[in-house]
N, C-alpha and C positions, 0 to 999 in steps of 0.2 A: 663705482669702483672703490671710494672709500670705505663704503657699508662694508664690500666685499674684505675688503683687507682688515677692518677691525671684527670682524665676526671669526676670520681665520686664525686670527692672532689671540683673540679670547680662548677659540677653542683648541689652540696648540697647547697656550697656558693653562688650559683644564687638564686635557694630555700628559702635558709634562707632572704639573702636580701628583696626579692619580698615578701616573707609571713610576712613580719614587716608592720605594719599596717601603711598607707601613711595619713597623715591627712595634707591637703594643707594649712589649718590653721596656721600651726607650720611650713612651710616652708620656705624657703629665693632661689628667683629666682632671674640667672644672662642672660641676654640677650645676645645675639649674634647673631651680623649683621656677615651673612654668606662670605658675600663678602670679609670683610677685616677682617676675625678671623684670617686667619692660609693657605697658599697655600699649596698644599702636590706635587702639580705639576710643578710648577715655568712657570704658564703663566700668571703670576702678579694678580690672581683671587683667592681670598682664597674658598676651598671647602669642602665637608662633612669629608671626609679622613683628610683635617686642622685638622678641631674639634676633629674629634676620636683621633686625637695626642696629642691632650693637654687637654686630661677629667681628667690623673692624675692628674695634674696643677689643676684645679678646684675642683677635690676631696680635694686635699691636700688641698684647700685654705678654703674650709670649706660650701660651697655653695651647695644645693640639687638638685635643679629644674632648668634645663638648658631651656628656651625661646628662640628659634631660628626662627628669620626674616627668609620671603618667599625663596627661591628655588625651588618650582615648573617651569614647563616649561613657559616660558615668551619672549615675547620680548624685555624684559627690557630696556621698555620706562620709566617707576618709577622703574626698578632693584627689578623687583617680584613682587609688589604690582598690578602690570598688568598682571595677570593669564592667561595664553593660554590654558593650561589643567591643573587640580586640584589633577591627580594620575601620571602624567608624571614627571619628573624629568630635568632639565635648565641641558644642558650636561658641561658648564662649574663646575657646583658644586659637579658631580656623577649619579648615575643610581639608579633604585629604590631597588637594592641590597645593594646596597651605605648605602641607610639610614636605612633598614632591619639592618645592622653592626651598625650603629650607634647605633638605639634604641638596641640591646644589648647591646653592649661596655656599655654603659648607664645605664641600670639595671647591667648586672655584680658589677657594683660600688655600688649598692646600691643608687642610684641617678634616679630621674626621667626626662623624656623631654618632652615637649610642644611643638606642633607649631603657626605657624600665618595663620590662618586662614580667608582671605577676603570672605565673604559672602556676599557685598553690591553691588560687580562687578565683572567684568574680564575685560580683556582686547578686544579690539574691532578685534583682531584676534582670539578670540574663534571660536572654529565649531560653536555654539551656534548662536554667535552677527552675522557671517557671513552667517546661514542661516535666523535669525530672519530680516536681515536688506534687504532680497529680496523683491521684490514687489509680488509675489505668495504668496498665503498663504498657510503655512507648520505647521508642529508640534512645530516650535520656535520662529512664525512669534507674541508670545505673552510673549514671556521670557525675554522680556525687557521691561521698561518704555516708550514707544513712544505715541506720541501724535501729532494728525494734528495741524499746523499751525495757527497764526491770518492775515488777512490783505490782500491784493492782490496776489492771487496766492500759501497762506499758508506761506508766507516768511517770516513770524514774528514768533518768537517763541511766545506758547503755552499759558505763562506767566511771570511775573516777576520773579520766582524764581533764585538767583543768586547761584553760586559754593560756596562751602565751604571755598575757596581761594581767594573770589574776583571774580569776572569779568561774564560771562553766564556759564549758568549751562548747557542749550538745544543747543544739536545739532544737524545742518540739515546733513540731509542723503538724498543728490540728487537721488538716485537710488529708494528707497523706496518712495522719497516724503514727508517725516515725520520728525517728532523731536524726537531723543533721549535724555533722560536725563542722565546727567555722572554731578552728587555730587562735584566731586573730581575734575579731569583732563577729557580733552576733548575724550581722546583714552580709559578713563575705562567706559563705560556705565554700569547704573546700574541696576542692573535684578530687575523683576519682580512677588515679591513673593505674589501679590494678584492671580498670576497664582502655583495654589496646584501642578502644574506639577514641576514648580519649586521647589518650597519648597521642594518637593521630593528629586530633582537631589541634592542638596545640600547636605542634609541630607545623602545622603547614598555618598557622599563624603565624609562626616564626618565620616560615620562609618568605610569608607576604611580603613581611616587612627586608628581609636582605633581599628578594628582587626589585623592592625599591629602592634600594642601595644607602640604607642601613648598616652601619658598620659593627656591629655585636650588642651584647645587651647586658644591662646589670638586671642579676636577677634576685626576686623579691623573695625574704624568707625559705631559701632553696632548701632549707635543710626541717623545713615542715612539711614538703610534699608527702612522702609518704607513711601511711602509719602501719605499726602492726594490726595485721591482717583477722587476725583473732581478739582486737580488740582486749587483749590484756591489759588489767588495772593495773595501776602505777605504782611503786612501792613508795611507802614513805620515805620522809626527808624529814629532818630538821632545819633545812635549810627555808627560812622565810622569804627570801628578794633572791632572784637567778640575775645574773650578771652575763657580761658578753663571755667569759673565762668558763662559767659551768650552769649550765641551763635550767638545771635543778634546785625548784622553789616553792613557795608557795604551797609548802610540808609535801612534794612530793618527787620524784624522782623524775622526771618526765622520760622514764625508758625506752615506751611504749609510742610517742609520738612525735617525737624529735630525732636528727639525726639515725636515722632509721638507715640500713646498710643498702638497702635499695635504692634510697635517693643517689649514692656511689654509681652504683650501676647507669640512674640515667643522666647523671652527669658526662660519661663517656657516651652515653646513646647522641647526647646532646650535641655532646662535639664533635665528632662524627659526624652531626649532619652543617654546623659550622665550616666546620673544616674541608667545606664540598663547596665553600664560596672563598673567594682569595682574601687572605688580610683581616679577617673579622676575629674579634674575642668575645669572650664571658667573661664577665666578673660577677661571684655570688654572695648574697647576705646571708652569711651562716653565723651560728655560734655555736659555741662548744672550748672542749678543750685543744691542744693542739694538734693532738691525734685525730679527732674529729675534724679540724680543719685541715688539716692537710689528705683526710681519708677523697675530699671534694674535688680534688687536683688530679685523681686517678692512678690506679698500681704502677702506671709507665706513663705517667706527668700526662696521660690522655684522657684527664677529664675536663672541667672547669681549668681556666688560663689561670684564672686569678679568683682567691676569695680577699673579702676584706676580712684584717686585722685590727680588730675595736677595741684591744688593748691600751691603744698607744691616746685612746679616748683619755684614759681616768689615771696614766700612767705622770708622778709627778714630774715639773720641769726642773729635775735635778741630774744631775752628769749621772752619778751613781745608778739612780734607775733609769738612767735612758742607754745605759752601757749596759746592765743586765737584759734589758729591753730589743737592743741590737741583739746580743748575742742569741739570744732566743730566735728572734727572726733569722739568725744567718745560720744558727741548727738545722732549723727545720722546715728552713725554704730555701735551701740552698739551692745552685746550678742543677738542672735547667729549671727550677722553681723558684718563684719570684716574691715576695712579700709587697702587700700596699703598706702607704702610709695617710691615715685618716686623721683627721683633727677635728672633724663637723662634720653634719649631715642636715637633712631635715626633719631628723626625730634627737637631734641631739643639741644641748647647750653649747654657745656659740662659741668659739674657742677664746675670744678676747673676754669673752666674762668670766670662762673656766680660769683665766691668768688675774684677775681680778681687774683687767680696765689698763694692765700695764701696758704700753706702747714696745718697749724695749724685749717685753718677755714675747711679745707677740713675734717680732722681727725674727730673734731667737727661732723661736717654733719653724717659721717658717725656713730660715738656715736650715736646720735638721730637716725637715721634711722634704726640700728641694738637692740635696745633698748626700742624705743618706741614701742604699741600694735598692732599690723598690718602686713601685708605680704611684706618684705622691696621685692623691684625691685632694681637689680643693672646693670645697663650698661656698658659691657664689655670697658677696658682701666678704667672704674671709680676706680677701686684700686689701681692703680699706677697715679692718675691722671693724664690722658692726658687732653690735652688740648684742644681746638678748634685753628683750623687752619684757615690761612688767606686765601683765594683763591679767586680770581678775579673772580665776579661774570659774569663777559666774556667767565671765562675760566669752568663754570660750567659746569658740566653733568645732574645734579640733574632737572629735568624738570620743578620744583616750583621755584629754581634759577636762571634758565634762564627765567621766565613768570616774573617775578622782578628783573632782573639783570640790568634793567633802573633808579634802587634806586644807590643813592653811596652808598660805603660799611659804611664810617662813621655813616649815618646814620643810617643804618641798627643796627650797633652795638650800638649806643646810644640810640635805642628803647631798647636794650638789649634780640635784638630775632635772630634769624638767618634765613634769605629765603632763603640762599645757602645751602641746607642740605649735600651736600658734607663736608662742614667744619665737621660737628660732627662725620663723618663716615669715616676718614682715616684709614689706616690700622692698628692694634695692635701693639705694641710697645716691643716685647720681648728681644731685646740685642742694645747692642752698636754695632752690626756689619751692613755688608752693607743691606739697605731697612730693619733694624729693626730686621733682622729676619724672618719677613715676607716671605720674598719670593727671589728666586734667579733672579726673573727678576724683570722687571720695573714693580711696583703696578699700579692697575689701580686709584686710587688716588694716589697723593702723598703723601709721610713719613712727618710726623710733621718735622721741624728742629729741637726740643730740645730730638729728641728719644736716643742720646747718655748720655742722662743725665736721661731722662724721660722711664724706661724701667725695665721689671720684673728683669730683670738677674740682675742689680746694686741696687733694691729693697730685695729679697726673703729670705737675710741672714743679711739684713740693722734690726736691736731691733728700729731705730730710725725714717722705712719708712713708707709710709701709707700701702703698702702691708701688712706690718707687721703687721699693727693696724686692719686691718680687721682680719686678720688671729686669732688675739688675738682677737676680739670682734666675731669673729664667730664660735669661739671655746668654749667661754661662752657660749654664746647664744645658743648652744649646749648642755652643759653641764645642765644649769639652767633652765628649763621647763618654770618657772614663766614667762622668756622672748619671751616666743613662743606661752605660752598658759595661760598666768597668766592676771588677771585684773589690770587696770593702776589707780591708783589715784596720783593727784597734790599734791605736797606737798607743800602748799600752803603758810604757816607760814618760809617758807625755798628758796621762791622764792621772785625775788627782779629784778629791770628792767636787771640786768648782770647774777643774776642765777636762773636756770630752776632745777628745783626738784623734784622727782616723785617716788611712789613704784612700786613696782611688786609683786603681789601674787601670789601664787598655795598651795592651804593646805596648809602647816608649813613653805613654801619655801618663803621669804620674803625679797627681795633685796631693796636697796633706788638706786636711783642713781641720782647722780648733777651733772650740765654743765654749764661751766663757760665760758659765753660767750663776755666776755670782753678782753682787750688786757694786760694785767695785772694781777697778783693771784689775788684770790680773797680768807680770812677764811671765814667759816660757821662754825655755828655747827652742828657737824654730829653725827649720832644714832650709840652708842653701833654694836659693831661688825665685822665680818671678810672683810678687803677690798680686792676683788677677782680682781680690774682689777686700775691699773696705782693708787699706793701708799701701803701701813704701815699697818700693822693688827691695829687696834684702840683696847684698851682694857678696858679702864673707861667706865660708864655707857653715858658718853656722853662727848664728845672732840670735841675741835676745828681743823678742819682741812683745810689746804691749799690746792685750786684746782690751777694749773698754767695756764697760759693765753689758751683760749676756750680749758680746761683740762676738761675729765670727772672724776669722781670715782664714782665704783659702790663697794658698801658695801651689804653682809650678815647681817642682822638686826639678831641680839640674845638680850636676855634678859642679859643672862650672859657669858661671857667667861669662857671656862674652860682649 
């Protein structure tokens, strides 16, 4: 009778969870690079059973939507990003019962999960690329990009278009005779979705996974699917290095294979077929300019939910450009259109080194990020700041790493970008004991050196750590609607090149909040009412208040105390 009653009682609580209406809007997603979350097995490889171990840990910390990097079957030449099968399961990470537990574990919390979804490739060991790359012609021999040759023999590629990385994009396939195009890396060739037979397979890939009760997906490079059709060369450029702001580099325009107005189109095809399951979103990795990023969102907000903004990546922590920065986002993603907010990822510098190691500028960061109007993204180690690690670009694994591990590292760091993507993706950082915590054997990266200092367990009961401060700032943000779904205005009379000033509405719910991003307090005067996060309930109709060096406070605006 007891079995009976605590079975009912779980599954009422799964119930109630799941019937709470999920609006992605209002959510806050933390990413998790599979590899180095959590080993549950100790062959120095974190796996799905890791994560299902520490979903408390991220309930408790106040996060909804878990994002988690590839684990499909791979060869892990890019470590998932290189797809072998799209429903099979990398036997390092689990079985597809594996992640069935997961996506529970996951809803029993009341928390949703996403995955990473590559739609622009696979790996050049797919069944797919290995029957399309015969010289017979078959059912697949049109599921990729290829194209005859220029020149004596076809041994020139097709045209100038260059990778996304630098260096050729086409590659010969002696067997076939032909040119593949691969965007990215020379082993991902990229399918061919002007073939509808394509488009299909994909698609009911994607459905696989929401009938498993998969809640939406970030998707990879969305704005490299399709290219022009005719194969047109690419105009020159002077521009050397493409940035997330303009994609054109590498002396050449990238007209022709980027942001192509078709990928628009199946943006909305995509949602469409989303939007025939309840509660799920998109979020895409695109670059471009804003026009281009907002073109991904659809002519009537019906395409992509959400793109990432990887501006706010290289944008300095100073008031002045973080207010030009807002206002840009609140242009041209306004109502019903939403803006992220990023700080890391897994192909980016880790945000506590981009501040130079500072603790305070990090806390900062996260204030803005947890606070301003938009879907904040956080990458796993960002709340305990770790670091980015030094690792001899010799000693890479990362495939990007070693295609530029001819740069010295110095350099590299005083562009302030990382091509070793190893550095960003060491393993998590959970104790001061051996390998972190991580794992009982040798990680397949290795452990930062400051993890004995740098680590949950010496963070989780610290009032004074940044663990803390998210915890606190995502408990708010929780609490307070107006921060999840409220509209932003500058407070503009209240901002000054050291302070950033802003409200938040929702009906009567009316927060201020200030950041003070100078090394030094700074007084303002601050509006009438309750201060809910780091200071003093104010009680005069208006007071001078001290913020401490890059100190937030967020105040309850009232007319009157009572």
């Amino acid at each position: 009778m007891r079995f009976v009653f605590c079975f009912l009682f779980i599954y009422c609580s799964i119930i109630v969870c799941l019937s709470q209406a999920f609006d992605f809007r209002q959510t806050v997603v933390y990413q998790i690079y599979p590899r180095s979350f959590q080993d549950s097995n100790n062959d120095g490889i974190g796996d799905l059973r890791g994560i299902i171990s520490k979903l408390d840990y991220l309930k408790e910390m106040g996060v909804e939507t878990l994002w988690i990097s590839p684990f499909f079957e791979s060869p892990q030449a890019d470590f998932g990003y290189d797809i072998k099968h799209f429903r099979k399961i990398a036997p390092e990470y689990g079985t597809l019962e594996t992640v069935d537990s997961l996506i529970s574990e996951v809803h029993q919390r009341g928390m949703r999960i996403i995955f990473d979804m590559v739609m622009n490739h696979t790996s050049d060991q797919h069944p797919w690329f290995k029957a399309s790359s015969q010289p017979e012609n078959n059912e697949y021999s049109d599921f990729y990009v290829w194209a005859k040759g220029r020149g004596k023999n076809g041994k020139r590629p097709p045209n100038n278009w260059k990778s996304m990385i630098g260096g050729k994009g086409w590659q010969y396939h002696p067997e076939k005779g032909m040119w593949y195009w691969a965007c990215f890396l020379p082993f991902q060739p990229d399918l061919n979705y002007r073939n509808p037979a394509v488009r299909d397979s994909m698609f009911n890939n994607v459905k696989f996974w929401l009938d498993r009760g998969v809640d939406g997906f970030r998707l990879d490079i969305f704005n490299a699917i399709f290219e022009d059709k005719d194969q047109t060369n690419n105009p020159f450029s002077f521009r050397a290095i493409p940035n997330e702001k303009n994609v054109n580099g590498f002396f050449q325009q990238q007209k022709f294979n980027l942001n192509h107005s078709d990928n628009e189109a199946l943006a909305v095809e995509l949602r469409t077929l989303i939007d025939s399951y309840p509660d799920k979103f998109l979020v895409g990795e695109v670059f471009g300019n804003m026009n281009q990023l907002k073109s991904y969102l659809g002519p009537k907000s019906d395409g992509l939910n959400l793109v990432f903004l990887f501006e706010s990546l290289s944008t300095p922590l100073k008031a002045k450009h973080f207010i030009h920065l807002i206002e840009t986002y609140e242009t041209n993603f306004s109502n019903p259109n939403l803006p992220t907010w990023v700080f890391g990822n897994h192909d980016r510098m880790r945000r506590r080194s981009v501040l130079g190691g500072d603790l305070e500028e990090c806390k900062l960061s996260a204030s803005l990020q947890l606070t301003l109007r938009g879907v904040p993204f956080i990458y796993y180690g960002e709340e305990i700041g770790m670091e980015q690690a030094r690792i001899p670009s010799k000693q890479a694994l990362d495939p990007l790493g070693k295609k530029y591990s001819f740069i010295p590292s110095f350099v590299v760091r005083w562009t302030g970008n990382t091509f070793n993507r190893d550095e960003c993706r060491t393993p998590m950082q959970w104790n001061n004991s051996n390998n972190a915590g991580f794992s009982k054997s040798k990680p397949w990266l290795p452990i930062h050196s400051n993890f004995e200092k740098i680590n949950v367990a010496t963070q989780i009961d610290d009032s004074s750590s940044l663990l803390f401060h998210y915890q606190q700032l995502l408990a708010i943000r929780n609490t307070y609607k107006s921060l999840s779904s409220g509209k932003l205005t500058i407070d503009h009379k209240n901002s000054n090149p050291n302070i950033l000033a802003y409200y938040r509405e929702l009906g009567d719910e009316k927060l201020w909040i200030v950041h003070n991003f100078a090394r030094k307090p700074k007084s303002i005067l601050a509006p009438s009412g309750l201060t809910i996060f780091n200071g003093v309930q104010t009680s005069n109709p208006q007071s001078t208040t001290k913020i401490p060096a890059f100190g937030t406070r967020i105040i309850r605006v009232s007319e009157k105390l009572h």
